[in-house]
mmCIF file of the C-alpha atoms, coordinates in Angstrom:
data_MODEL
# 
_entry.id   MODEL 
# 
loop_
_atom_site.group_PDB 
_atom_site.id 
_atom_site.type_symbol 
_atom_site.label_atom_id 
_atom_site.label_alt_id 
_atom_site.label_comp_id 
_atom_site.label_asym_id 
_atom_site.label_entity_id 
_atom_site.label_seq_id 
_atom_site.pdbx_PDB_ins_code 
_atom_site.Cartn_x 
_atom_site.Cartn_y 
_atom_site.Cartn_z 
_atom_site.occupancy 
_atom_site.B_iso_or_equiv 
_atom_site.pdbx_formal_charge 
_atom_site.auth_seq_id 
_atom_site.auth_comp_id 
_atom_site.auth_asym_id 
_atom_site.auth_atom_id 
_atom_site.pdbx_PDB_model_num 
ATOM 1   C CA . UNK A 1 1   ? -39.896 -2.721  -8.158  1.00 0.00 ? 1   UNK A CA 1 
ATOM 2   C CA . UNK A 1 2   ? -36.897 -4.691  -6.150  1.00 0.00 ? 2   UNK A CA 1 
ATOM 3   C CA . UNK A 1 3   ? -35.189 -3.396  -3.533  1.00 0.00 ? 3   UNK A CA 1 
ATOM 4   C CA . UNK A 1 4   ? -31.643 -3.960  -2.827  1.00 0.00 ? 4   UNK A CA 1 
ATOM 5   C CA . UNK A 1 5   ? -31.149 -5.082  1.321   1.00 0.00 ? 5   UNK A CA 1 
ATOM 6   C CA . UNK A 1 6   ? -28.319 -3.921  3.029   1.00 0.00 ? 6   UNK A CA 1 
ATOM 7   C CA . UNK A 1 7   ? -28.106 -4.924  6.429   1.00 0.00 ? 7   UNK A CA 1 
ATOM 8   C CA . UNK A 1 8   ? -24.996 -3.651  8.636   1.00 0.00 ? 8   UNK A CA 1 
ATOM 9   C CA . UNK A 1 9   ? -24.341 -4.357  12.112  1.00 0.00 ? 9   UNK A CA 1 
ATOM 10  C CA . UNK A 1 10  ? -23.507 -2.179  14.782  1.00 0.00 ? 10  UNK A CA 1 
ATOM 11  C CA . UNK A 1 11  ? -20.184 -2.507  14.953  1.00 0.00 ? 11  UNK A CA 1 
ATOM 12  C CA . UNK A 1 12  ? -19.913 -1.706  11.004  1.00 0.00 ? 12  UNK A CA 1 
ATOM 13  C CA . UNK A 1 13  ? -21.701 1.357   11.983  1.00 0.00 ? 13  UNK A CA 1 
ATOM 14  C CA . UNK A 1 14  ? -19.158 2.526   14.809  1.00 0.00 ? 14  UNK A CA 1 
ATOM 15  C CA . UNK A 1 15  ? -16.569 1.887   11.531  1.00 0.00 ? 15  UNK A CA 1 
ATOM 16  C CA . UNK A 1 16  ? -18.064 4.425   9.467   1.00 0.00 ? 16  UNK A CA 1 
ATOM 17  C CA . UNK A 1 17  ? -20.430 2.350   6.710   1.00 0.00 ? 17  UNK A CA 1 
ATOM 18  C CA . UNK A 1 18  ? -23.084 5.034   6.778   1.00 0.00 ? 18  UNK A CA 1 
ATOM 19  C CA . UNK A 1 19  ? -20.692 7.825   5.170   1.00 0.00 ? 19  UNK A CA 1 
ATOM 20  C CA . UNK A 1 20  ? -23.187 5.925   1.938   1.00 0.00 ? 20  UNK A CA 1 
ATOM 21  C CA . UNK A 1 21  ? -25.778 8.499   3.077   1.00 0.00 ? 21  UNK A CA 1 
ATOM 22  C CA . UNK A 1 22  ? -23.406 11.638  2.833   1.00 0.00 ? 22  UNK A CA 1 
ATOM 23  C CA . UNK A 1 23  ? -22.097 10.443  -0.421  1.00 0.00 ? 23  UNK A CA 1 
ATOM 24  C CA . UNK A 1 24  ? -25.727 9.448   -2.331  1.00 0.00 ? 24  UNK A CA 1 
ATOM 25  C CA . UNK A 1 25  ? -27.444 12.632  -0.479  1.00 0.00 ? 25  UNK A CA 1 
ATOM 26  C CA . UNK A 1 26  ? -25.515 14.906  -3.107  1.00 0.00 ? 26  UNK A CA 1 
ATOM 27  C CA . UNK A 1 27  ? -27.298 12.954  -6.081  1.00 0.00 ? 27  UNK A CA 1 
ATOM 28  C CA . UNK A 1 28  ? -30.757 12.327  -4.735  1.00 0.00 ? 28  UNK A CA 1 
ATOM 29  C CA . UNK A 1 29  ? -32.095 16.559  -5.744  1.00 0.00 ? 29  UNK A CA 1 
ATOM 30  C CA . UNK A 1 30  ? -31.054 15.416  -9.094  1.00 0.00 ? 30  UNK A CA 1 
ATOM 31  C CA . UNK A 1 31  ? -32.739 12.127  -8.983  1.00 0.00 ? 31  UNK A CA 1 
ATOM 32  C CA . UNK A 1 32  ? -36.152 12.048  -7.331  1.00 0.00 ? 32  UNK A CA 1 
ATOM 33  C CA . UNK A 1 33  ? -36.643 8.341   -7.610  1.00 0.00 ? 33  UNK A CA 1 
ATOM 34  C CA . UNK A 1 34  ? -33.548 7.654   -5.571  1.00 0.00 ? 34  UNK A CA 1 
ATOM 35  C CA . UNK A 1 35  ? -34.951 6.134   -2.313  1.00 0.00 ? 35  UNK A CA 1 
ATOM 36  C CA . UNK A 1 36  ? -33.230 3.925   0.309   1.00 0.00 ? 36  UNK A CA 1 
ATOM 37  C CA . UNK A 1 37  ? -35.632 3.360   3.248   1.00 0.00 ? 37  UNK A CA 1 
ATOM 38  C CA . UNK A 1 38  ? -34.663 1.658   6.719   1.00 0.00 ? 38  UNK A CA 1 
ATOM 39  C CA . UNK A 1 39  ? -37.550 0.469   9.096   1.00 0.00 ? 39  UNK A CA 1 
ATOM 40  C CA . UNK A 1 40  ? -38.813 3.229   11.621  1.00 0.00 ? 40  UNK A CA 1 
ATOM 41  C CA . UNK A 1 41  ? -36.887 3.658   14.746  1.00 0.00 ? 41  UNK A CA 1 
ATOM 42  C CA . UNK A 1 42  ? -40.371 3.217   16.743  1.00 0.00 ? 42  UNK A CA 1 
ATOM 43  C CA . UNK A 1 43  ? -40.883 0.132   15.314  1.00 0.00 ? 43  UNK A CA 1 
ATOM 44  C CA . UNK A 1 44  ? -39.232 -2.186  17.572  1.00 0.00 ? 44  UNK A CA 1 
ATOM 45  C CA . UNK A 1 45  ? -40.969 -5.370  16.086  1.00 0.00 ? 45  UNK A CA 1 
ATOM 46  C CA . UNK A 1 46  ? -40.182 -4.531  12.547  1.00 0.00 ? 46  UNK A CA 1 
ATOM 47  C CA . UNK A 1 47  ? -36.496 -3.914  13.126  1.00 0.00 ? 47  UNK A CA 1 
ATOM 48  C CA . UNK A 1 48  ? -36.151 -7.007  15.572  1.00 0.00 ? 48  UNK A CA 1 
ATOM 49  C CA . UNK A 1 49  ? -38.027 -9.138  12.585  1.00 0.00 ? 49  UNK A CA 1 
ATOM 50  C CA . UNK A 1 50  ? -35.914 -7.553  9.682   1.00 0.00 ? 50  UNK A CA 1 
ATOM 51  C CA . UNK A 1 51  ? -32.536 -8.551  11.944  1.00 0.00 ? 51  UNK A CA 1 
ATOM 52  C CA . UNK A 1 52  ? -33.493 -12.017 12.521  1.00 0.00 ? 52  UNK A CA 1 
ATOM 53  C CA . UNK A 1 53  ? -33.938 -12.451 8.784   1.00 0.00 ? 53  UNK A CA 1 
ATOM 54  C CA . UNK A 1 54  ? -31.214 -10.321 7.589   1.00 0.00 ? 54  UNK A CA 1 
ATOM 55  C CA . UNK A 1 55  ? -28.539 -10.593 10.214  1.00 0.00 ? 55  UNK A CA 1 
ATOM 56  C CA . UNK A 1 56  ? -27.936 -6.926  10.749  1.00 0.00 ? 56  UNK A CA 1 
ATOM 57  C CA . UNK A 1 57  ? -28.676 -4.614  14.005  1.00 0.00 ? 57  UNK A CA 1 
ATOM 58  C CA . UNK A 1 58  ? -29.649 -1.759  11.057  1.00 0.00 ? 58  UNK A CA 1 
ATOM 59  C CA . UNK A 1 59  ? -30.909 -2.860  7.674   1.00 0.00 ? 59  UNK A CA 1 
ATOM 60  C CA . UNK A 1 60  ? -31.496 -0.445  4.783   1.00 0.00 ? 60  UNK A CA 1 
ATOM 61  C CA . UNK A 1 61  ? -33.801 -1.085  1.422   1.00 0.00 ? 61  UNK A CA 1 
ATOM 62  C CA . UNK A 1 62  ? -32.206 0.608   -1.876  1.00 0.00 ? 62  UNK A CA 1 
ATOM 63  C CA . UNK A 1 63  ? -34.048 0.894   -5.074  1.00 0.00 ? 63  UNK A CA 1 
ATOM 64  C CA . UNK A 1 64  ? -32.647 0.232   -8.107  1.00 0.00 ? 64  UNK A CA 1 
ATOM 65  C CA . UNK A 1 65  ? -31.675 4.068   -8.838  1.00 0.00 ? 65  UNK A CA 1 
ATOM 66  C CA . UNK A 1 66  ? -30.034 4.104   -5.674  1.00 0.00 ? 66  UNK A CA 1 
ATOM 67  C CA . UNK A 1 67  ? -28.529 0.866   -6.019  1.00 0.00 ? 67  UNK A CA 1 
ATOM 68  C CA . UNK A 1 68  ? -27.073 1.748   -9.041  1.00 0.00 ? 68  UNK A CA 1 
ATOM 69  C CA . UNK A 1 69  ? -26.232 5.360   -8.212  1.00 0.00 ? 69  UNK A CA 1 
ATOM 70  C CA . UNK A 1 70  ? -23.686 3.370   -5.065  1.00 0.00 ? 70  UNK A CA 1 
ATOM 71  C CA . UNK A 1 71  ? -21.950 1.032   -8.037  1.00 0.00 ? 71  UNK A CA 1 
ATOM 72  C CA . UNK A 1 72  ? -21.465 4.507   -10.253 1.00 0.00 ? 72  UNK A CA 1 
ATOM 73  C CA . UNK A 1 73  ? -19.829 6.019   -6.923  1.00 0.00 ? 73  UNK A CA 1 
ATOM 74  C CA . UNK A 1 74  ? -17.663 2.699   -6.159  1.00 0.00 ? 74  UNK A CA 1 
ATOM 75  C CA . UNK A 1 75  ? -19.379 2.390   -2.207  1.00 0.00 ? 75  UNK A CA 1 
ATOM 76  C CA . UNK A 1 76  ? -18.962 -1.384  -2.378  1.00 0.00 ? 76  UNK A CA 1 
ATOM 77  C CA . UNK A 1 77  ? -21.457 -1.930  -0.370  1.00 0.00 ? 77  UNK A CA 1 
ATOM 78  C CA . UNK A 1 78  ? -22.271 -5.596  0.114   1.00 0.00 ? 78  UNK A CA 1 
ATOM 79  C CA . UNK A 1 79  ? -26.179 -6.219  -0.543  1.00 0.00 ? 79  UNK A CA 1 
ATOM 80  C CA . UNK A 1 80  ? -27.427 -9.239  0.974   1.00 0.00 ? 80  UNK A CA 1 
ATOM 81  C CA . UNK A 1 81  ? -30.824 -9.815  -0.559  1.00 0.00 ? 81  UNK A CA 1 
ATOM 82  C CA . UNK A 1 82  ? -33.401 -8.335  -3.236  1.00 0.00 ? 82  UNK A CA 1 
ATOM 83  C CA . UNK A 1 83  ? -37.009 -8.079  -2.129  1.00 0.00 ? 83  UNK A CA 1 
ATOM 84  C CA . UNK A 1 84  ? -39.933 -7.045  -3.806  1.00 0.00 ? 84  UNK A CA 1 
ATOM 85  C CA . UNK A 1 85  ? -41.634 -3.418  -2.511  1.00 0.00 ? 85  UNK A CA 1 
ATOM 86  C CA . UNK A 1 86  ? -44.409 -5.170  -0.597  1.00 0.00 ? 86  UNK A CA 1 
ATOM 87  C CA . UNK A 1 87  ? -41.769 -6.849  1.630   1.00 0.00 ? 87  UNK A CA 1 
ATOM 88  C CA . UNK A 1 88  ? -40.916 -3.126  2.671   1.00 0.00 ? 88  UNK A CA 1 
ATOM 89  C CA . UNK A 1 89  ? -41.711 -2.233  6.054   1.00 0.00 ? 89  UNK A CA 1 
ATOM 90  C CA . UNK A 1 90  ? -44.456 -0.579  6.642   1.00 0.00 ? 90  UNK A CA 1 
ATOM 91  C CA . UNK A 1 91  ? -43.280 2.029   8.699   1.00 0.00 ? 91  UNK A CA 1 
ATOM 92  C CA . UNK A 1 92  ? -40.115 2.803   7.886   1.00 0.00 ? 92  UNK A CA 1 
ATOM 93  C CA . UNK A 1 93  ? -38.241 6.399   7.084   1.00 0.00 ? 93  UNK A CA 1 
ATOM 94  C CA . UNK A 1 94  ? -36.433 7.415   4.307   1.00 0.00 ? 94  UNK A CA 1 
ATOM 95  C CA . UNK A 1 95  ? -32.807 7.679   4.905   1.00 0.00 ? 95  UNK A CA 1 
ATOM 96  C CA . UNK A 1 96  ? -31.816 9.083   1.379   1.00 0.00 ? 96  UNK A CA 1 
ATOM 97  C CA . UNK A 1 97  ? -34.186 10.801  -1.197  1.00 0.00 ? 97  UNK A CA 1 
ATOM 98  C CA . UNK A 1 98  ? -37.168 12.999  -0.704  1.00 0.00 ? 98  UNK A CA 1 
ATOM 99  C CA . UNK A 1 99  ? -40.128 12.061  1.396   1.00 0.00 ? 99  UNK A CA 1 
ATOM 100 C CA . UNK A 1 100 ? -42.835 10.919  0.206   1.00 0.00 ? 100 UNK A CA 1 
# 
């Protein structure tokens, strides 16, 4: 399964671009497959990796539900890259969606 990368730099961040968690949150009870992970906050060498090859200080990993759950709510949120599941991090934390 792809996942959809959406990396955002700080400075996006101070601008409000994470109000996408408060606004998929709502759906993700309904939909249990709805995921988007970002790369644990402990994991200093994955998130420095994931920024050099994605350009953003924070990047987030949306599956296709979520993905297409954004598009239904009109977030316009500007993915940079698709990448398969493997690619994931493998510590990361899920930011929307329940737990695994």
């Amino acid at each position: 399964m792809p996942y959809h990368v959406l990396p955002l730099t700080m400075a996006q961040v101070r601008q409000g671009a994470l109000a996408f968690q408060r606004q998929l949150s709502p759906a993700a009870p309904d939909g249990a497959e709805l995921k988007v992970y970002s790369a644990s906050p402990f994991d200093m060498e994955a998130r420095r990796q994931l920024k050099d090859r994605f350009g953003g200080d924070i990047v987030y990993f949306f599956n296709d539900a979520a993905r297409q759950e954004s598009t239904r709510l009109n977030l316009n949120l500007d993915f940079k890259a698709e990448i398969p599941e493997e690619d994931l991090p493998r510590r990361r934390t899920v930011v929307v969606g329940k737990p695994e």
